[in-house]
N, C-alpha and C positions, 0 to 999 in steps of 0.2 A: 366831470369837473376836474380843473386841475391838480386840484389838491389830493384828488385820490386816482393817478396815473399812476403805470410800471415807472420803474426807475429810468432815466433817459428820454422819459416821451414829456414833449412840450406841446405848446397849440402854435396853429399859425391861422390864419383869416382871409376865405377868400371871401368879394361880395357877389352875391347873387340880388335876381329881380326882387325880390322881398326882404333884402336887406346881409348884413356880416353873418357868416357861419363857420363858425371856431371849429376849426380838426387839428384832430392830436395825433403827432409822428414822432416818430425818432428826432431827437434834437438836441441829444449830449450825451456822453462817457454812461453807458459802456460800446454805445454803437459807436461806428465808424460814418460818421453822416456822410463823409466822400464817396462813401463803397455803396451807401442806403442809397443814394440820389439816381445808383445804376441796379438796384434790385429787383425782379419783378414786384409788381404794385398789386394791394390789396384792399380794397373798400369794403370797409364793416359799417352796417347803418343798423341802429337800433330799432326798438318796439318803442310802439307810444304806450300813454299812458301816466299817472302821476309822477312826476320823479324822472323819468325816462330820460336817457343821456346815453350818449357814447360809454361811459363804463358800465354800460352792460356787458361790453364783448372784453373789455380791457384785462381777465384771466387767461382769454384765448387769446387775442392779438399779439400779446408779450411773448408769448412761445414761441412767433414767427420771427419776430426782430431782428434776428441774426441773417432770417433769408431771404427776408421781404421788407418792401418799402411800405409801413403800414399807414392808413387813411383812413378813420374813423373820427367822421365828424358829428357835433352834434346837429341836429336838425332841427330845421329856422320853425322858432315857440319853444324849443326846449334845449335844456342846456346852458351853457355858456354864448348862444347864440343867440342873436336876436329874435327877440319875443314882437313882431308887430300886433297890433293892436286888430283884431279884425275874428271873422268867422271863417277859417279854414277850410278849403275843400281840399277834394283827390289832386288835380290838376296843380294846385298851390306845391303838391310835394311831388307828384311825376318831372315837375320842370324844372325845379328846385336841384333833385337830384340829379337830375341831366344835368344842369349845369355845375355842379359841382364836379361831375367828373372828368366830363369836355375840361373843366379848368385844371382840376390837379393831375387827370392820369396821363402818360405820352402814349399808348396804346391799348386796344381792347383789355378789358378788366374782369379778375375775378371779384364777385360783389357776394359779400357775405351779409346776409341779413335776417331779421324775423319778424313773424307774425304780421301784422296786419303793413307794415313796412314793406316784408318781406313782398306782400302780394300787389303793392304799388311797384315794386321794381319787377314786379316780372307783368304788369303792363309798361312799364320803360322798356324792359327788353321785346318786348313785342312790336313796341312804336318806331325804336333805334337798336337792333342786335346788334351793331356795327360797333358798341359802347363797349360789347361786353365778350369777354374769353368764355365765361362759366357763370352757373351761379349754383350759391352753397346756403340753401333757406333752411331755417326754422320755423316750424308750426305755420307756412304761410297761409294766410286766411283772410277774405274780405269783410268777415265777421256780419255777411250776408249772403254766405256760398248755400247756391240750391236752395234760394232766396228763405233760407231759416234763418231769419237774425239771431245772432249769440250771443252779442256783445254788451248790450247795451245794461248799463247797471240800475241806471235810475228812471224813474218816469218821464217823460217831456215836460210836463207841465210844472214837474219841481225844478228841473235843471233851468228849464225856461223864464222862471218867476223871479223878478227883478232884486237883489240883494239876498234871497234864496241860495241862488247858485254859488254868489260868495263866499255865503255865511258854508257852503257843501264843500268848498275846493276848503278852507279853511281847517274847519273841523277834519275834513276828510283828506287832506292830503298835505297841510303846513304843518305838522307838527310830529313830533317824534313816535309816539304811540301811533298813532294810524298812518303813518308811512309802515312802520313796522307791523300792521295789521294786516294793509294790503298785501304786502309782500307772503304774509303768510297764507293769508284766506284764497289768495288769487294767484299768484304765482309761482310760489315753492310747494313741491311735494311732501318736502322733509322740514318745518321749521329748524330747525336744528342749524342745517347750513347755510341760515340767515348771520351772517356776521354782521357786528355792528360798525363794519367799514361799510359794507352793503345799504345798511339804514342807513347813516349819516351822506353818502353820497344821492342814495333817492331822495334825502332830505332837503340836502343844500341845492339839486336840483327844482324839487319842487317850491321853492322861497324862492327862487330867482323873479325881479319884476314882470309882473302880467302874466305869467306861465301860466295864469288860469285860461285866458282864450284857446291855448293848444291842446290844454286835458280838454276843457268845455265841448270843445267840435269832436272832439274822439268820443266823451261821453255820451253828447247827444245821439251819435252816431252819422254826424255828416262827413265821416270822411268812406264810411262800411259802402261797399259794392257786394254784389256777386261772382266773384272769381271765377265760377265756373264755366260762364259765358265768355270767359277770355283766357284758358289757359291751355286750350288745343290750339290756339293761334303761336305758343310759344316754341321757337327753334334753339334757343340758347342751351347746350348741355347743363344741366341741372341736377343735385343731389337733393333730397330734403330729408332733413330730420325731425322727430316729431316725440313729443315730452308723454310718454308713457301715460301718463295724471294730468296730461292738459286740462284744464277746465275751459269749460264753453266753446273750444275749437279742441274735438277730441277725435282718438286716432283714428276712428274710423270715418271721420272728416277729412283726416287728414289723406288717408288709402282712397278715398272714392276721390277725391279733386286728384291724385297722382294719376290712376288709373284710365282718366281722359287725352293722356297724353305720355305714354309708356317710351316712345320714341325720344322725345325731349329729358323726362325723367327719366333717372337712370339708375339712380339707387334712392331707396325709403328706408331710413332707416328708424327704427324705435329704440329710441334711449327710457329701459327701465325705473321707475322709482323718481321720474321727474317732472316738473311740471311745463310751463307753457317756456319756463328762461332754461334749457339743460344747459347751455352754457356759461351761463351763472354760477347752476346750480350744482353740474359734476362736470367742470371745463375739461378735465382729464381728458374724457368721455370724447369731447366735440374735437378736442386738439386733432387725436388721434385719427377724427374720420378725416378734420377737414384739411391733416396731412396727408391722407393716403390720395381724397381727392385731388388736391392740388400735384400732383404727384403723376395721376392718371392722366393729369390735362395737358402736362409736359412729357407726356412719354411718347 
C-alpha cells in the first residue's frame, strides 16, 4: 500500500489481461529517477494470503534503491491492484506475471519472491527462462509438494457455503485483531517483531474491495499444485531461503524440493528463528544474502 512505502517509492500502473496492477518504484528525492531508469532491475512478488501486498518485501527492496531499478508490484486480487471478481487459478497468476514483466523489465531479470508465489514463478521460469537472469525464493512451495497438502486452513464445505465464507474473510481477516492474529499464529516466529505498521498495512490490504475472491481461491486451495513434479525441469540459477519455524511448508520441505535439482539450486539457505515471511521478519538477514547473490550473478 502506498501509504506505508520507503521514502521516494511511488506506484505506477501497468494493465494486464485481468485488469490494472499497481507497482511501487523509486519516484522522488532521495533517488535520482534519471540514473534508476538505467539501473539493473529487480522484481519482488509477494505471498498470498490475507492482507498480502507488495510491502512484504518493502524492508528489503529499500536497501537496494541506490543500485537498483526496483519492481514490486502488487498482484491482480490484492493490494492496490485490481481485485476482479472471479475464482482464481494457477494460470490467472503465471500469465499475469509474465506480463508484468515483458511490460516493465528491458532485459532478463532477477525475480525475488516467496512461498506459494515464489513456486508459480519458477513454473514461469520453466515455461519462458528467456524472462529471467536468477531467481532469489523464499520458502517456495505449491502447498501440495509430494502431493501432502499443507495449506489449506479451513474445511471446503465451510469456506464454500454461501455468506459463510463472508462472514470467515470478515471475522478472520477485516479487522485489526485477526489481521494481528494471523500474522502471529501463521507467519512470524517471534510475535515481538510484529510492528503495528506491519498490522495496519495487512490491514488496509485486506479491506481493499473484493479482496475476499483472492484469499477465497488461496484458501480453498485452487491455486496449491505439486512443485515437485516441476522443479527438475527448472534451468534458471536459483538461491532459496527458508524460515527456520515455517509452518506448514517446513524446512525439510523445503531441502527435499532443493535436492531434485542441485544443478539449478545453488545455495539453501536456513534463516534461524523465522517463520514462513524472514524477510519481514529479520530483512537484515535476507538483505545480506540477497546482496551477496546478486552480486555472484554479475561477477
Amino acid at each position: 500500500m502506498l501509504q506505508f512505502q520507503p521514502p521516494g517509492f511511488g506506484h505506477k500502473i501497468i494493465q494486464t489481461s485481468l485488469g490494472a496492477m499497481v507497482y511501487y518504484t523509486q519516484t522522488a528525492a532521495p533517488w535520482d529517477i534519471a540514473e534508476t531508469k538505467n539501473l539493473p532491475q529487480v522484481v519482488f512478488l509477494h505471498n498470498f494470503g490475507g492482507g498480502a501486498s507488495a510491502y512484504e518485501f518493502s524492508k528489503v527492496y529499500s536497501a537496494f534503491a541506490a543500485t537498483h531499478c526496483i519492481l514490486a508490484p502488487d498482484l491482480i486480487g490484492w493490494g492496490e491492484s485490481f481485485h476482479p471478481v472471479r475464482d482464481y487459478q494457477v494460470n490467472d497468476y503465471i500469465s499475469t506475471i509474465a506480463e508484468f514483466i515483458k511490460q516493465t523489465c528491458r532485459e532478463p531479470v532477477t525475480v525475488v519472491a516467496s512461498s506459494l508465489t515464489a513456486a508459480l514463478t519458477i513454473r514461469l521460469a520453466i515455461q519462458q527462462p528467456d524472462l529471467f537472469q536468477s531467481l532469489f525464493l523464499s520458502c517456495p512451495s505449491g502447498f501440495d509438494d509430494f502431493g501432502q497438502g499443507s495449506g489449506r486452513r479451513l474445511p471446503l464445505e465451510v469456506i464454500n457455503t454461501p455468506l459463510l465464507d463472508n462472514l470467515i474473510y470478515k471475522l478472520g481477516a477485516e479487522n485489526e485483531i485477526a489481521v494481528r492474529n494471523f500474522l502471529q499464529s501463521f507467519l512470524f516466529a517471534k510475535p515481538a517483531r510484529i510492528s503495528e505498521e506491519i498490522v495496519q498495512a495487512y490491514l488496509a490490504s485486506a479491506q481493499q474491495p473484493n479482496a475476499i475472491f483472492a484469499a477465497l481461491s488461496f484458501l480453498r486451495g485452487d491455486l496449491y499444485f505439486d512443485l515437485s513434479l516441476y522443479i527438475q525441469q527448472l534451468a534458471v540459477p536459483t538461491a532459496i531461503l527458508w524460515g527456520e519455524k515455517a509452518q506448514f511448508i517446513n524446512v525439510k520441505l523445503g531441502k527435499r524440493l532443493a535436492e531434485l535439482n542441485p544443478k539449478a539450486i545453488r545455495n539453501f539457505h536456513v534463516i534461524p528463528d523465522t517463520g514462513v515471511l524472514p524477510h519481514l521478519e529479520t530483512p537484515e538477514i535476507v538483505i545480506a544474502l540477497l546482496d551477496n547473490h546478486l552480486k555472484s550473478m554479475n561477477s
